[in-house]
N, C-alpha and C positions, 0 to 999 in steps of 0.2 A: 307417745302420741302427742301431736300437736295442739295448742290451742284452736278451739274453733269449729274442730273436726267432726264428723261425723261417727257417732260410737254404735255400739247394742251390746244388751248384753247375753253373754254366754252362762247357762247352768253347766256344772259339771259335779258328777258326785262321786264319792270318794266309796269305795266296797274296801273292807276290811274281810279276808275270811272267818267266820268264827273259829275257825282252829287254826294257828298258824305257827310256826315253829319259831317265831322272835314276838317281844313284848316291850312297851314302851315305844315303837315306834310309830312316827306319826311323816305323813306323805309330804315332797317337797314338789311346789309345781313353778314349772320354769315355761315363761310366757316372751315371746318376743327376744329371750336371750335374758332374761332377768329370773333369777330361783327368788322362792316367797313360800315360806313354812306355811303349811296350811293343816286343816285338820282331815277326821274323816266325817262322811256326812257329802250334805249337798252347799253346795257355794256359788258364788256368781262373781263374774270376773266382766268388766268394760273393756272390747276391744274396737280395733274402728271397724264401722260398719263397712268400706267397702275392700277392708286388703284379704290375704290369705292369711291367715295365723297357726304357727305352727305352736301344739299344746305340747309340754312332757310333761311325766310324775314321776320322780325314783323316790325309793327309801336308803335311806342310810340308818346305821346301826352300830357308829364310832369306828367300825371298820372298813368296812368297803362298804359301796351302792350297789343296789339289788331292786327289781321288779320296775326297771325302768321302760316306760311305754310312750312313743308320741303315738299324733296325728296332727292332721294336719288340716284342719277347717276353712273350708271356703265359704264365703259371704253368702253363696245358695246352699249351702247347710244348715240341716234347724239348727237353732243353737242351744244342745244339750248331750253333753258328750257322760259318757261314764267310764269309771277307771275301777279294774280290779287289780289291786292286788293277789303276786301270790301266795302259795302255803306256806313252801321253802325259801329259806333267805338267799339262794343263789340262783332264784330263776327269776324271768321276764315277769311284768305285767302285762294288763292290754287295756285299751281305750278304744272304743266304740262308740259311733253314732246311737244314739237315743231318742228312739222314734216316738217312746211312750210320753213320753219328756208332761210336766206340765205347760212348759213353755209351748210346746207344740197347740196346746189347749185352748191359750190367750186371745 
């Protein structure tokens, strides 16, 4: 992003299954083309307010990547996405708009 610009910010929260067949691992989220280890939980990322931003999350596990999901967020989208990962270490995740959002609230 540029100096100057126009931002907002996006919630996005991170779902862990409670049972899932890898341990230790923790979600990487890739924004604009830049990965950024993050946790699980709820987080908030500054994007600019007026472009489209494409979100991902994969895991990795020193092996391969696994449960990788984008979307793809437009400036008229609330801004609060959620990511599940899944059970098995060799399937997709998914990320979904988030209607219940707090931020929807504000």
């Amino acid at each position: 992003m540029s100096v100057g610009k126009e931002t907002r910010r996006i919630e996005l929260t991170m779902h862990k299954p409670w049972f899932a067949l890898y341990a230790g691992v923790r979600p990487t989220l890739v924004m604009q083309g830049r990965g950024q280890p993050t946790q699980w939980g709820l987080g908030t990322w500054q994007v600019p307010s007026d472009e489209t931003v494409t979100v991902g999350v994969f895991l990795f596990n020193r092996m391969w990547r696994f449960g990788q999901a984008e979307f793809t967020l437009d400036p008229a989208h609330a801004p609060a996405l959620t990511y599940r990962a899944p059970v098995l270490p060799f399937l997709r995740g998914r990320i979904h708009r988030d209607t219940d959002s707090r931020a929807r609230r504000r």
